[in-house]
C-alpha positions as CSV (number, residue, x, y, z in Angstrom):
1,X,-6.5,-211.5,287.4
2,X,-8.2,-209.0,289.6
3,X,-11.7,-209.0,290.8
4,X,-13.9,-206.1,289.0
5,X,-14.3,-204.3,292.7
6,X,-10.7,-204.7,293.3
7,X,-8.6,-201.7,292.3
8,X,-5.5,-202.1,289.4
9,X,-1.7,-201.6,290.6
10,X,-1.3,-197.7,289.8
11,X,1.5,-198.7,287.1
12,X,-1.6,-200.4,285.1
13,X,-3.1,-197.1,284.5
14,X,0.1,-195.4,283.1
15,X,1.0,-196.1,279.6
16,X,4.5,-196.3,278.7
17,X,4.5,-195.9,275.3
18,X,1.1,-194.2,273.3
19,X,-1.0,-197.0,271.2
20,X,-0.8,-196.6,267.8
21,X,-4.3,-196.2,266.1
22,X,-5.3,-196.9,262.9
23,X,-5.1,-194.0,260.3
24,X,-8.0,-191.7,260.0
25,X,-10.0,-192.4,256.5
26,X,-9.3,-188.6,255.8
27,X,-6.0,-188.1,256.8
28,X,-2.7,-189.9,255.2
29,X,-0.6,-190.0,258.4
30,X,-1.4,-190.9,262.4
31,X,-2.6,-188.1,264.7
32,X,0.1,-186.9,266.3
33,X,-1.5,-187.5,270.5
34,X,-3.7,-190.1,271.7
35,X,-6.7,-188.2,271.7
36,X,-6.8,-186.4,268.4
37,X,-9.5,-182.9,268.0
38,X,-12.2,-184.4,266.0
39,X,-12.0,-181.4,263.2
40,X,-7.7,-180.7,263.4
41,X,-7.2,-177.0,262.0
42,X,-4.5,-177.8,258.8
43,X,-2.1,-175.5,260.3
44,X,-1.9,-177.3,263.6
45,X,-1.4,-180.6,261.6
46,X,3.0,-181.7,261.2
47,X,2.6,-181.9,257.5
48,X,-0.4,-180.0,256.3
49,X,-1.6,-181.6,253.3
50,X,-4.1,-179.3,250.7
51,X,-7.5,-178.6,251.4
52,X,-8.9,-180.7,248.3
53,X,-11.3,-177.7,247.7
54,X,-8.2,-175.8,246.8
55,X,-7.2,-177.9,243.9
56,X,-10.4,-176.9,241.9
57,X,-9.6,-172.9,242.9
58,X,-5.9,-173.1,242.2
59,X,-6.4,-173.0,238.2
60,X,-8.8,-170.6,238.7
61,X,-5.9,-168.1,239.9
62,X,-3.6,-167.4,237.2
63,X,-6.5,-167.4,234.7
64,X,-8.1,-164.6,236.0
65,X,-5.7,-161.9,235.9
66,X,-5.1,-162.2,232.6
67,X,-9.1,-161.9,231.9
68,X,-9.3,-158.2,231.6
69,X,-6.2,-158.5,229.4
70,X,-7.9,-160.9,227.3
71,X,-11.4,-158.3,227.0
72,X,-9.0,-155.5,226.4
73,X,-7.9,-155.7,222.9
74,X,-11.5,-156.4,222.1
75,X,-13.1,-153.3,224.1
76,X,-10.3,-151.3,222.4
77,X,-11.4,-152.4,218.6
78,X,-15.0,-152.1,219.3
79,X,-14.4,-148.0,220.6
80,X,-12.8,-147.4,216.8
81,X,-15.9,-149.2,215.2
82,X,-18.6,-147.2,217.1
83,X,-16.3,-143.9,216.4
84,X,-16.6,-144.2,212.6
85,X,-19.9,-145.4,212.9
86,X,-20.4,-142.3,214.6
87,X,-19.0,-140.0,212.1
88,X,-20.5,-141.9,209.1
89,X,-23.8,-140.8,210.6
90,X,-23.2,-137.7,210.9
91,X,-21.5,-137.5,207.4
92,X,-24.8,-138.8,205.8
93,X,-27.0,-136.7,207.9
94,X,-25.0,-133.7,206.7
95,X,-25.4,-134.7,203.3
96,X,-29.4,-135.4,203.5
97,X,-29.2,-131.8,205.0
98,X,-27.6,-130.5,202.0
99,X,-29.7,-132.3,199.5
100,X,-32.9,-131.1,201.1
101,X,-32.0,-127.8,201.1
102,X,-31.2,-128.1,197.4
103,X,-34.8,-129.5,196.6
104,X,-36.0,-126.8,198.7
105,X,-34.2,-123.7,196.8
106,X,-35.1,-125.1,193.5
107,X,-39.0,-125.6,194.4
108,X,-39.0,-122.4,195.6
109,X,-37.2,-120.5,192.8
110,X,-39.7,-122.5,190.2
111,X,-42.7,-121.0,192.0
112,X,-41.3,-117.9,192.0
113,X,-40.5,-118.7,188.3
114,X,-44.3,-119.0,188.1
115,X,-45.6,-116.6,189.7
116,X,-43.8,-113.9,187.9
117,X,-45.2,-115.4,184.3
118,X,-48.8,-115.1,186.0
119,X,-48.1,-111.7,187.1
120,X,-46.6,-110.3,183.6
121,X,-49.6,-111.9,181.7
122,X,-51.9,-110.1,183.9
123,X,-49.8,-107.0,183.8
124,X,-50.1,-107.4,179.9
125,X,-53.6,-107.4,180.3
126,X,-54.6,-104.8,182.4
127,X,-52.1,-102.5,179.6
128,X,-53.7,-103.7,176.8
129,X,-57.4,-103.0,177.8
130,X,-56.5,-99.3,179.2
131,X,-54.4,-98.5,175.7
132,X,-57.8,-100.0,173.8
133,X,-59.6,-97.4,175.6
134,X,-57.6,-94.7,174.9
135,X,-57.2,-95.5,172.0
136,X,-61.2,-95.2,171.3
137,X,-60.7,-92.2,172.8
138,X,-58.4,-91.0,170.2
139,X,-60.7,-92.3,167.5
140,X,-63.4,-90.1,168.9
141,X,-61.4,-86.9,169.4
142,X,-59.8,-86.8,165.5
143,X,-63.4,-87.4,164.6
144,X,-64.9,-84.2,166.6
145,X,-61.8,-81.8,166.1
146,X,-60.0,-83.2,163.1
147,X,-56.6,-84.1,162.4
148,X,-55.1,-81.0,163.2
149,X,-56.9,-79.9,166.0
150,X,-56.4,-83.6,167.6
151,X,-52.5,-83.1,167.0
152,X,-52.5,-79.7,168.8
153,X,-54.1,-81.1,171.5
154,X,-52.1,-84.1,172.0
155,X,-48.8,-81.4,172.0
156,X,-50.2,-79.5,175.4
157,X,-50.7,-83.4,176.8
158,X,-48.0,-83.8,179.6
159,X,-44.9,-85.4,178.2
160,X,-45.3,-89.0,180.0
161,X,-48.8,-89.1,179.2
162,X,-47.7,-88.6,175.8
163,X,-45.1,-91.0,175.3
164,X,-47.4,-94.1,177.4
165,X,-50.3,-93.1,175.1
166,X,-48.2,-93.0,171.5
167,X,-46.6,-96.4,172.5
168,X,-50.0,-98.0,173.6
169,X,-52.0,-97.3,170.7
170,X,-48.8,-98.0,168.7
171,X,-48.8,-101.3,169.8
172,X,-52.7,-102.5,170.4
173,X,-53.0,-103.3,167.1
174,X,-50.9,-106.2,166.9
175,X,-52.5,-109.5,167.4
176,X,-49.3,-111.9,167.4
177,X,-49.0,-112.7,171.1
178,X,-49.2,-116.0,172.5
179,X,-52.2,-118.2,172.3
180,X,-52.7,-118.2,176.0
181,X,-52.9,-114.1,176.2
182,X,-56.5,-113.4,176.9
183,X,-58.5,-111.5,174.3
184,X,-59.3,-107.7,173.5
185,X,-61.6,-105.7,175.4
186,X,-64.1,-104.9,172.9
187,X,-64.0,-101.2,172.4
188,X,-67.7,-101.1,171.0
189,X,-69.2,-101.2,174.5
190,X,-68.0,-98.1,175.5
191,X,-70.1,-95.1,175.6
192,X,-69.6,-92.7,173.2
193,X,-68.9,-89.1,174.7
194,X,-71.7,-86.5,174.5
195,X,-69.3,-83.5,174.1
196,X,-65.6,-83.2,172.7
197,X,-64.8,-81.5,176.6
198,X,-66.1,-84.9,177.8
199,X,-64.1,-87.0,175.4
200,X,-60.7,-84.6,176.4
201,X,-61.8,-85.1,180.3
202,X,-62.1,-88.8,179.7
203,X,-59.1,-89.1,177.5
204,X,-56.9,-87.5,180.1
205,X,-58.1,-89.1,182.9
206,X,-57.8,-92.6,181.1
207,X,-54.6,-91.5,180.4
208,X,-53.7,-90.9,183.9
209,X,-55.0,-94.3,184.6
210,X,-52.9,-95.7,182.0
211,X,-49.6,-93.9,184.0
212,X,-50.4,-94.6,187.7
213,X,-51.2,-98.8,186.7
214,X,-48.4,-99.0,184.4
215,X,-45.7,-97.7,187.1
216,X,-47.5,-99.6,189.7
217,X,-46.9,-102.5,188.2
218,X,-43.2,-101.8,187.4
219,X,-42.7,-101.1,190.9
220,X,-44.5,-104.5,192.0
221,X,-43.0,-106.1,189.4
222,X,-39.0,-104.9,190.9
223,X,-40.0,-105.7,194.2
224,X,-40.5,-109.6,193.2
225,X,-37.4,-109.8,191.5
């Protein structure tokens, strides 16, 4: 035995062979030198054994490839769907379109319907009080010239005036219209004439009347249609 202050023979402090040390709690195998690195890199290591973080990534691998492959069938069968729903909305807006515009045309051709019955029964009655005038009018001049006279006079009448007055006080006399026609203008409110050149004067000019309103209204009545 030496003394602590006396120095070792130099072959004490060389070591033949390496000690062998106890495996590492974390490692499988003994380091390979005496003083292994306190964090060994695994390449560096003899036989690199797995990081065991890598066992719970390595399942992970060949899963996710095949992940868009899996979504792709799907993705592909949802495009068709929204397609037709696409179309089947514009299908039914087309045909709301078309019905609307249906509705539309017939409401408007039944107010049109309307209207020209309003405008006819007001035409009707605007003819029948002029020809109850004239034909007052008449009644007067046969009275004040007689029969003959009245028919010589009615000859030099111009031919339109003529035919509108013959066909008016033809048909005033009938009474077999529609309950709804309003009813004659009482003819014993007009003045009677003083003189026969007043009754001619008002004849003709009533008759005129009758001729201007009548093809007014014709001309109204075409431009409706």
């Amino acid at each position: 035995m030496y003394s602590p202050h006396t120095h070792a023979p130099p072959h004490h402090w060389q070591h033949p062979d390496p000690p062998h040390y106890a495996p590492h709690p974390s490692f499988g195998h003994p380091p390979a030198h005496p003083h292994p690195h306190p964090h060994p890199h695994p390449h560096q290591h003899p036989h690199p054994h797995p990081h065991p973080h890598l066992h719970t990534q390595a399942p992970l691998q060949p899963t996710s490839p095949s992940a868009p492959a899996a979504l792709a069938p799907a993705r592909q069968s949802a495009e068709p769907k929204r397609q037709r729903g696409g179309r089947d909305s514009v299908g039914s807006d087309k045909a709301c379109s078309s019905d609307e515009a249906a509705r539309i045309l017939e409401e408007r051709r039944r107010r049109n319907a309307s209207a020209s019955a309003r405008f006819r029964k007001r035409r009707n009655e605007r003819e029948r009080e002029l020809a109850l005038r004239c034909v007052f009018l008449e009644n007067q001049l046969q009275q004040a010239l007689g029969q003959a006279a009245f028919d010589a006079a009615m000859r030099q009448a111009p031919p339109v005036e003529r035919s509108l007055l013959s066909r008016h006080s033809q048909g005033c006399g009938n009474n077999d219209d529609d309950d709804g026609s309003p009813s004659p203008v009482s003819v014993c409110a007009l003045t009677a004439p003083k003189s026969i050149d007043d009754v001619w004067a008002a004849y003709l000019h009533l008759s005129e009347q009758l001729a201007a309103a009548t093809e007014r209204i014709d001309v109204l009545e075409h431009q409706r249609v």
